[in-house]
C-alpha positions in Angstrom: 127.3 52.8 81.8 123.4 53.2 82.9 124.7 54.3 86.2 126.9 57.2 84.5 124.9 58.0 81.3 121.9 58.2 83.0 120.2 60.8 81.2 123.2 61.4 78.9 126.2 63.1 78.4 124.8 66.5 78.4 127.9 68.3 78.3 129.2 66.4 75.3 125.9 66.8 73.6 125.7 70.4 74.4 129.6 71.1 72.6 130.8 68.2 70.6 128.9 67.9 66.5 128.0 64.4 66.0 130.1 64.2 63.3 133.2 65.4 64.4 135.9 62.7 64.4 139.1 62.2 66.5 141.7 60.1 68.5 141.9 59.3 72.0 144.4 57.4 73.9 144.9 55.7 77.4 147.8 56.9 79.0 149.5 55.5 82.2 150.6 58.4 84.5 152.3 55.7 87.5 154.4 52.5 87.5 152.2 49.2 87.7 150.3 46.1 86.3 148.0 46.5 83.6 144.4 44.8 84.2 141.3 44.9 82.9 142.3 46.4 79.1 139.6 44.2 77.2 136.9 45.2 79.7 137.6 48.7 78.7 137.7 47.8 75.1 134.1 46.5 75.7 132.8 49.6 77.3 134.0 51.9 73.8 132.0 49.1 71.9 129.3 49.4 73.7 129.0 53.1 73.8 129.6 53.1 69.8 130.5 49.9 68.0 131.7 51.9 65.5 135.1 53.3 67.4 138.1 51.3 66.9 140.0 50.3 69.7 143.7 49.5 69.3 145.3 47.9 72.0 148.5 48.0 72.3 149.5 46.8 76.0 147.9 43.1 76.8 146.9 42.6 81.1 149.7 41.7 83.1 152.0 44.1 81.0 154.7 45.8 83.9 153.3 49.1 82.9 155.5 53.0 83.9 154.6 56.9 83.2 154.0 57.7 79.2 153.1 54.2 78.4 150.4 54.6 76.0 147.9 51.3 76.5 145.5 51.7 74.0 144.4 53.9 71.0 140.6 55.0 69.9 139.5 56.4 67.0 135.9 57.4 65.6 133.3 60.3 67.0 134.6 62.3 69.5 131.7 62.4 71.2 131.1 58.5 71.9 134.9 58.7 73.3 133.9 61.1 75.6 131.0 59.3 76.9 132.7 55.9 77.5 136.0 57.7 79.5 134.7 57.8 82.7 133.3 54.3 83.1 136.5 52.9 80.9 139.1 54.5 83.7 137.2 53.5 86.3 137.6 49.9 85.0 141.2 50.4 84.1 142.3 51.9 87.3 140.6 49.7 90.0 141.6 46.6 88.1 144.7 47.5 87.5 145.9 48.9 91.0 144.7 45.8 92.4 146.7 44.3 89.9 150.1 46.4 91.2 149.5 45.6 94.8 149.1 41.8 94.6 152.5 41.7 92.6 154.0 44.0 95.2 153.1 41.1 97.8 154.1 38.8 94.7 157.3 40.1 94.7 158.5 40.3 98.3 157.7 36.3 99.0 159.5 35.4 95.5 161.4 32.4 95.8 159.7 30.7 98.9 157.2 28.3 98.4 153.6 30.2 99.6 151.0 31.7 97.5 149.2 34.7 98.0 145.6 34.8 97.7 142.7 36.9 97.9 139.7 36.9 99.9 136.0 37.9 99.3 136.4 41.4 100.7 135.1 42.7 97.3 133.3 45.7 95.7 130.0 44.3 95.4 129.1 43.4 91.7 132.6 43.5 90.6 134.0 39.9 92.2 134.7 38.7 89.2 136.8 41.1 87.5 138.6 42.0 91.1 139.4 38.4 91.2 140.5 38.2 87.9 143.2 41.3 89.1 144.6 39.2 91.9 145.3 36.6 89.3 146.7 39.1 86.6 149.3 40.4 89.6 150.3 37.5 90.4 148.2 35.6 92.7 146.1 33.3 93.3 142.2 33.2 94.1 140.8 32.0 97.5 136.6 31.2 97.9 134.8 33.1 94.5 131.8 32.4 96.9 130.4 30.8 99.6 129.3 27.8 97.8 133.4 27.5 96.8 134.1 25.4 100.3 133.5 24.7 104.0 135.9 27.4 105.9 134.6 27.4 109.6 135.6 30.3 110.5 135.0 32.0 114.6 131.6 32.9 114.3 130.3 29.3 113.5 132.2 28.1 115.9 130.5 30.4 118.5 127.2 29.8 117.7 127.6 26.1 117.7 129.8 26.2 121.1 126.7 27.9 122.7 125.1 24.3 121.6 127.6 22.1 123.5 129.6 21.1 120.3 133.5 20.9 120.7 135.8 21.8 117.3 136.0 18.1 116.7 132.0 18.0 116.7 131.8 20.4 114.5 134.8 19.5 111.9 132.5 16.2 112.1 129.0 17.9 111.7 130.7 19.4 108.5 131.8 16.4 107.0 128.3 14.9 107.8 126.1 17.2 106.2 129.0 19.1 103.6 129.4 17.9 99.6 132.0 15.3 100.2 134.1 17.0 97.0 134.2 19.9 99.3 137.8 20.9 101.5 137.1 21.8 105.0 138.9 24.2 106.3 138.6 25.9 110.1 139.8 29.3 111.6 142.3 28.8 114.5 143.6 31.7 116.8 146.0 29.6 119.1 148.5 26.9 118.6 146.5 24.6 120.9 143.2 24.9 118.7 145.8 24.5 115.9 147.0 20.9 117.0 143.1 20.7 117.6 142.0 21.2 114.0 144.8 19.0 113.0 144.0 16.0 115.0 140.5 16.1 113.5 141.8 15.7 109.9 140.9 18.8 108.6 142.1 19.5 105.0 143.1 23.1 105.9 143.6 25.3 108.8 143.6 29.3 108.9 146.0 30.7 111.4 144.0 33.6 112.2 145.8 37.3 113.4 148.5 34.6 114.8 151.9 36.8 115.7 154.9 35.3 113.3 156.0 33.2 116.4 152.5 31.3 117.0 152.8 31.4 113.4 156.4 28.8 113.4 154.8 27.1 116.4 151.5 26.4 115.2 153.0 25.1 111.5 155.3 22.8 113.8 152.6 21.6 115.4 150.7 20.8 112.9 153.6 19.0 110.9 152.1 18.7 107.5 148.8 17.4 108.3 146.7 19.9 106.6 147.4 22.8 104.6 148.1 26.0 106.3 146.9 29.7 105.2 147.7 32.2 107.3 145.4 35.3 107.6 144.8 38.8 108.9 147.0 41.8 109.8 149.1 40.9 106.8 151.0 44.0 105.1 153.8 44.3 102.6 156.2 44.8 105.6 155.2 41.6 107.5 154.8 39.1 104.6 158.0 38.0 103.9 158.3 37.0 107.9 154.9 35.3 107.8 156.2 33.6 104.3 159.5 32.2 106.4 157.5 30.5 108.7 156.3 27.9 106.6 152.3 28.5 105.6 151.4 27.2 101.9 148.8 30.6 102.1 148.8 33.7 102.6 145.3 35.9 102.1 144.7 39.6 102.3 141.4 41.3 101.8 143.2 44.3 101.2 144.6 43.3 97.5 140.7 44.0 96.5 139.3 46.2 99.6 142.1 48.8 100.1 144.2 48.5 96.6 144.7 52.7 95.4 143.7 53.1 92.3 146.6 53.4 89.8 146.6 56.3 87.9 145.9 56.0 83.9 144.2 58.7 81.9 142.7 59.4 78.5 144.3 62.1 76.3 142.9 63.7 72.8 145.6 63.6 69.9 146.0 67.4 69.3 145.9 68.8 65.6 
């Protein structure tokens, strides 16, 4: 709200009399998930506490065109000068919302989750996470302080020093929280069966084609978790699904998600 009030609503100020009194509501214009409805009930109260804000469509509704998801009544005005940021809300959260479920969906019925990654907007973590988790899915690392993941670059920089996989799968259970899971990035079958025989708790099978994929989850034979990662898309991850991973994550559920279109309309006289 500071960053889109700024100096105010001068166009509002300019037209609309303080007084004058009215009913908005949020209308969905495109098939989806609903997310992030109480967030947008917060930004009406805290433009005006006085407006009252029906809701009529809870997150994780299965939202379509015409669907009305909320009603708010009071100065016309105040409406007007929460819209903007309240859409905003309401249409990121909810399009990342509608594309986890899509990748929801198309693994239904085998036994994989999806996750997310921490390819976030900046600031808004917490509520993109919270999306994921309305669609359908399931939350990876919130942070960095979530769990050891080695991924290629530490491995690069420590290789430089002399230290192996297994030295540094050791170094981390050295020096790590010993409540922590350590998990390492892998980008062949052979530094698959690597991580494995170390005793990792979970390995990444990173940009791995879907037969590496089988092989590597073979090779490993139930010794760690698996999560497989990169170059996933809605057309690919029922194939990466079949080959037997307990993970699938995709930075684009929160980095490339569309925004779903949902807008505010005036009740008419």
């Amino acid at each position: 709200l500071a960053e889109d009030l700024g100096w105010g609503d001068v166009t509002t100020e300019a037209l609309i009399p303080d007084d004058q009194r009215g009913a908005g509501f949020v209308v969905v214009k495109e098939k989806g998930i609903l997310a992030g409805i109480e967030v947008a009930k917060r930004v009406f109260h805290r433009v005006d506490s006085g407006l009252e804000v029906n809701v009529l469509l809870d997150d994780g509704s299965k939202i379509k065109p015409g669907d009305i998801v909320a009603k708010i009544e009071g100065k016309v005005a105040s409406i007007l000068k929460a819209e903007r940021v309240t859409l905003n809300f309401l249409q990121r959260l909810s399009g990342i919302a509608s594309e986890t479920n899509r990748y929801v969906e198309v693994v239904k019925g085998l036994p994989v989750r999806i996750v997310d990654t921490r390819k976030t907007t900046p600031g808004l973590r917490l509520l993109e996470k919270y999306a994921v988790k309305v669609g359908g899915g399931e939350n990876h690392r919130m942070n960095l302080g979530d769990g050891i993941l080695i991924k290629d670059n530490h491995l690069t920089a420590l290789r430089s020093r002399g230290l192996s996989l297994k030295d540094v799968i050791a170094k981390a259970r050295q020096n790590a929280p010993w409540r922590l899971k350590i998990e390492v990035e892998v980008k062949t079958v052979s530094e698959a069966l690597e991580a494995a025989e170390t005793g990792v708790d979970i390995i990444m099978l990173d940009n791995m084609d879907i037969d590496d994929m089988r092989q590597a989850v073979k090779t490993i034979h139930g010794r760690a978790l698996i999560e497989a990662s990169g170059g996933v898309t809605l057309n690919r991850v029922r194939a990466i699904a079949e080959t037997g991973v307990d993970f699938i994550s995709i930075g684009a559920l929160t980095h490339s998600a569309r925004a779903l279109d949902i807008s505010l309309e005036f009740e008419r006289e």
